[in-house]
Backbone bond lengths (Angstrom), bond angles and torsions (degrees), N, CA, C in turn:
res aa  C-N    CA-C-N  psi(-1)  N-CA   C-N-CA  omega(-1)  CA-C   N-CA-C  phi
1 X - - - 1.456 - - 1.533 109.15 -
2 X 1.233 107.95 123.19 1.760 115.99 -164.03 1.933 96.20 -69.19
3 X 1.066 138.45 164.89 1.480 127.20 155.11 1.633 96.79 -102.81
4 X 1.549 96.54 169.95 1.469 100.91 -163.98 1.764 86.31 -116.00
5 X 1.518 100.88 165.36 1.474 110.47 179.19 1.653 114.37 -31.75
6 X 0.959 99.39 -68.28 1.724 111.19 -177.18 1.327 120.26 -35.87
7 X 1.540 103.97 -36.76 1.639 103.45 -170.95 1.466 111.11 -98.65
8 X 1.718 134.37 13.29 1.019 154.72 -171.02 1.255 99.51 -92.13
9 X 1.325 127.87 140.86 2.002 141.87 153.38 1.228 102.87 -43.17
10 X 1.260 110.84 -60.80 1.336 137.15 -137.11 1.987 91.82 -80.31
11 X 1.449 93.50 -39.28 1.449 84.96 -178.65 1.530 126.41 -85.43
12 X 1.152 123.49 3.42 1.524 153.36 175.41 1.709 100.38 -94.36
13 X 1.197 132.52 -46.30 1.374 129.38 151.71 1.751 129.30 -51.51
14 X 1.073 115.75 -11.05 1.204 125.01 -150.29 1.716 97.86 -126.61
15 X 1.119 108.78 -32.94 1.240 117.30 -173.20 1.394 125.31 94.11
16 X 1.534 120.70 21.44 1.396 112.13 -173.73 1.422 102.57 -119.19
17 X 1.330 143.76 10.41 1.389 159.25 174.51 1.673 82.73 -39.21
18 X 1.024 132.88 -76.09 1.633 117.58 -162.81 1.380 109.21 -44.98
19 X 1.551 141.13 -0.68 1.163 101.18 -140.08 1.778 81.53 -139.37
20 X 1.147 128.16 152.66 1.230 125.57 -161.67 1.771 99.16 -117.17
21 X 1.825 102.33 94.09 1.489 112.88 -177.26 1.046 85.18 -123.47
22 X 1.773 93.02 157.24 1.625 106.21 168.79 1.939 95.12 -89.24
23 X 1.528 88.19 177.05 1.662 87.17 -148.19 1.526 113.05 -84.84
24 X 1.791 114.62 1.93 1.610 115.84 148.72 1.418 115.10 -95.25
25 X 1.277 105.68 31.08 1.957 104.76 139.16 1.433 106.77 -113.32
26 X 1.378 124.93 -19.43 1.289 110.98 164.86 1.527 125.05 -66.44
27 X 1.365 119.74 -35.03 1.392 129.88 153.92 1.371 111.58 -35.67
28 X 1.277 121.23 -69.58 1.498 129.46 -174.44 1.459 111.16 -47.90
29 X 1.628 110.73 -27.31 1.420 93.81 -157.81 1.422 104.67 -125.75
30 X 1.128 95.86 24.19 2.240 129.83 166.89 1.209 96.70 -108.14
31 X 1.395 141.31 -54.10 0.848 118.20 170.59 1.847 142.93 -70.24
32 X 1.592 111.50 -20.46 1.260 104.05 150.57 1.681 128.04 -59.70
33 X 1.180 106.95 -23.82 1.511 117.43 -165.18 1.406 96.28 -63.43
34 X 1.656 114.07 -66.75 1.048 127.62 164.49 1.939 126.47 -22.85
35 X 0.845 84.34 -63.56 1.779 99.24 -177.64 1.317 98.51 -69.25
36 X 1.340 147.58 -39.53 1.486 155.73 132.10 1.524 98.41 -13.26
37 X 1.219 118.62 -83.06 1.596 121.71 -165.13 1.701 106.51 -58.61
38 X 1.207 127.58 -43.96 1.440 136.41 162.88 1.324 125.36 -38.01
39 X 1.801 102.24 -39.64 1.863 97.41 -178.44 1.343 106.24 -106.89
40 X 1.482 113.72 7.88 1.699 108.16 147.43 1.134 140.71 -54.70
41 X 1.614 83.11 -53.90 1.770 93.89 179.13 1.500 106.94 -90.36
42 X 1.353 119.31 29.80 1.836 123.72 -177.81 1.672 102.10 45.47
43 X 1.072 111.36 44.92 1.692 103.60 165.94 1.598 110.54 -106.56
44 X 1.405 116.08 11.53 1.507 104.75 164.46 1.535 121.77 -123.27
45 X 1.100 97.89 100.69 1.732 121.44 165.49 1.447 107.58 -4.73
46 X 1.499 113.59 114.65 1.553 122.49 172.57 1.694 96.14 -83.17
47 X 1.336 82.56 159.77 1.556 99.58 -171.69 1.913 97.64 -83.35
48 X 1.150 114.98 153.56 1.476 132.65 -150.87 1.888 86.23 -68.90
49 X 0.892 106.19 148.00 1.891 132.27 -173.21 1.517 102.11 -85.88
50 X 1.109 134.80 114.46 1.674 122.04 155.59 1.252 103.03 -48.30
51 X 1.181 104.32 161.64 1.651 99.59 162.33 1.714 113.80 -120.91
52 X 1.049 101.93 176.35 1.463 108.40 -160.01 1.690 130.26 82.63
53 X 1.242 113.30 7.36 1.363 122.20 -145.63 2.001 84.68 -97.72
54 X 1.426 144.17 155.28 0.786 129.81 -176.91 1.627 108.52 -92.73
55 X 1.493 120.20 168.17 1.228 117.03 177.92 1.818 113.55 -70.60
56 X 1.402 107.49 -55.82 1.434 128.39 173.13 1.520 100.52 -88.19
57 X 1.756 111.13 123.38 1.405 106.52 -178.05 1.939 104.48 -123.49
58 X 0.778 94.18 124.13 1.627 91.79 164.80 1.623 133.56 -70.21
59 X 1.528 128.87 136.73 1.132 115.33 -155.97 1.434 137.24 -22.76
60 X 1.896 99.98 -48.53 1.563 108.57 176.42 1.689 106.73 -51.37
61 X 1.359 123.64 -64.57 1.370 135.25 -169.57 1.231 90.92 -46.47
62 X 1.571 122.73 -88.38 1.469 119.37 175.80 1.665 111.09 11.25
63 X 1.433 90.41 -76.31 1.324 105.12 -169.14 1.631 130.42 -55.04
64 X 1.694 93.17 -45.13 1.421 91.99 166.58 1.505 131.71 -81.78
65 X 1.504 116.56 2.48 1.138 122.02 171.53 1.482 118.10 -70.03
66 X 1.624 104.36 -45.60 1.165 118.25 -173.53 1.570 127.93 -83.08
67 X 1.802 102.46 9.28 1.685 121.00 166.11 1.728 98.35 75.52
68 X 1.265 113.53 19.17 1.616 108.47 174.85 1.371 128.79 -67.18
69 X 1.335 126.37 155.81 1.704 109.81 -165.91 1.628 103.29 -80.44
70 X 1.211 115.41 -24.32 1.408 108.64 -175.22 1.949 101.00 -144.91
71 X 1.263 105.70 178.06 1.599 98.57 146.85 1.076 124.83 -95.18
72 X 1.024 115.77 -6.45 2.006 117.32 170.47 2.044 98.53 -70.66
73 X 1.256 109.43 -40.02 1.368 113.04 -164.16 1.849 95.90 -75.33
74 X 0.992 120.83 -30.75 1.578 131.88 -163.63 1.938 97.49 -85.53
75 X 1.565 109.82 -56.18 1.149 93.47 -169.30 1.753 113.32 -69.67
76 X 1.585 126.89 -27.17 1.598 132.61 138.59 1.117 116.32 -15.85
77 X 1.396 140.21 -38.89 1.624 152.40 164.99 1.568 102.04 -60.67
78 X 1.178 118.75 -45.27 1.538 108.77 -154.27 1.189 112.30 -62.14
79 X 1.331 130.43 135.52 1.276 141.17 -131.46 1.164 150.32 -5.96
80 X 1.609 93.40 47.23 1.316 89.04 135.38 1.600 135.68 -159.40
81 X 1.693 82.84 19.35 1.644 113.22 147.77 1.164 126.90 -96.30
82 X 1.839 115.32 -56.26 0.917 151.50 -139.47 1.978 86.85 -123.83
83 X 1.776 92.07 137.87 1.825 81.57 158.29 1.312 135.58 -94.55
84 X 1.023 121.33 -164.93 1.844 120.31 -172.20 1.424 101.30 -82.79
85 X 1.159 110.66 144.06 2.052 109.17 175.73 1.583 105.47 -72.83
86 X 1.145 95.34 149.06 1.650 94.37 172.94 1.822 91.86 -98.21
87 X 1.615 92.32 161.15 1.340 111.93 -177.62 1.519 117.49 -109.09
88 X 1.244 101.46 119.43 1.844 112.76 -159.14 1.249 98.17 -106.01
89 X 1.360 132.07 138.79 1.369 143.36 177.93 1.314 107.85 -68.93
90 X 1.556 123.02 110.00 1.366 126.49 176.68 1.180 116.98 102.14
91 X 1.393 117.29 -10.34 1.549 132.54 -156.59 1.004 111.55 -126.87
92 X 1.639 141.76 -25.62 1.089 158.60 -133.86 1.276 128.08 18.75
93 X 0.905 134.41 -128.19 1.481 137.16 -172.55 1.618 112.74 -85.07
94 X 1.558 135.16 116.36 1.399 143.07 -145.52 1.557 98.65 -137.85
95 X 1.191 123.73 154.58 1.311 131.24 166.91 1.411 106.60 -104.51
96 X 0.987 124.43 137.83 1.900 116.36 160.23 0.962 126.04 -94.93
97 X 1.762 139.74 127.33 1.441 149.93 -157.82 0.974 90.02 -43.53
98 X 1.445 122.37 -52.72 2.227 130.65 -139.62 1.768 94.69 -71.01
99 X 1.448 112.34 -58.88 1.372 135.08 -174.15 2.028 99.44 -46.88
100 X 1.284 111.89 -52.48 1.065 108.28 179.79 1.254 113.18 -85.72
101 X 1.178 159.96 -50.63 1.423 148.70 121.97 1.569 108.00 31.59
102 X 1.738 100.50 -91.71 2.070 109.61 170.77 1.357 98.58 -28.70
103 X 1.556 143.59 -72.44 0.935 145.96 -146.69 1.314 100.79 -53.40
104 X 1.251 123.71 -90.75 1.568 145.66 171.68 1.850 106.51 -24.28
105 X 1.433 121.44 -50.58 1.554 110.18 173.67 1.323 93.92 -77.48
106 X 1.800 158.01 -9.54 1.518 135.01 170.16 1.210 84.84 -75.64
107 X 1.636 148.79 -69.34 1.364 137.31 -130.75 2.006 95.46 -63.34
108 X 1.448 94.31 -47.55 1.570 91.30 178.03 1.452 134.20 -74.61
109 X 1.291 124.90 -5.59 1.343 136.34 129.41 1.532 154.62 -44.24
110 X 1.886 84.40 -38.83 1.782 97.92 -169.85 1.470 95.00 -96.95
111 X 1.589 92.96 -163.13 1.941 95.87 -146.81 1.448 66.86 -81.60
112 X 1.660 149.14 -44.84 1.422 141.04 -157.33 1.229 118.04 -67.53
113 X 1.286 111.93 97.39 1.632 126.09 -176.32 1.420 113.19 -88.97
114 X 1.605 102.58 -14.39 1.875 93.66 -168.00 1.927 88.38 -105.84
115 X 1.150 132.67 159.55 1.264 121.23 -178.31 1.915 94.48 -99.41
116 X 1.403 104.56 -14.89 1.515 103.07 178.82 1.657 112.23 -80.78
117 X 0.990 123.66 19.25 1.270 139.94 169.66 1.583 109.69 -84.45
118 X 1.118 122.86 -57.66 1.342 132.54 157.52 1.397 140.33 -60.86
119 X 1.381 101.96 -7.15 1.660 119.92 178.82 1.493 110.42 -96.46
């Protein structure tokens, strides 16, 4: 007889005791927690950097960094795929590699795998 979320330690630690999962959704959802607590303290390995890519990117770049079908489809992301540009004196409105980076390791983390889910 499998136990269900609720009746688990582990799931009363975790925070899902209310919720009546079998106990590989409690896995699943220990393990985001986990990977959560990991990229706090920067202990999980970013995925390798192209290089050449600029620090401050302008929408198009933005866009093509982030494998988008268009920039109409990319700036549709902005917040709430994608983050807000910061605004640079002289420069106008810029994306930052790092900022878009976070973005791209949450999309590949969270349960939202399709980015058209959010659009």
């Amino acid at each position: 007889m499998a136990l269900t979320c609720r009746e688990s330690r582990s799931a009363q630690r975790i925070g899902c005791d209310r919720l009546d999962l079998e106990p590989e959704a409690t896995v699943v959802i220990l393990l985001h927690r986990v990977i959560g607590m990991l990229k706090e303290c920067n202990l999980v390995p970013r995925a390798r950097r192209i290089e050449g890519w600029p620090r401050l990117m302008p929408e198009a770049t933005a866009a093509a960094y982030c494998g988008a079908a268009s920039v109409e489809a990319f700036l549709r992301g902005v917040g709430n795929i994608w983050p807000r540009p910061k605004n640079v004196t002289g420069m106008g409105e810029r994306w930052l590699r790092d900022d878009l980076d976070d973005a791209i390791d949450q999309l590949m983390t969270s349960k939202i795998r399709d980015a058209a889910d959010l659009l």
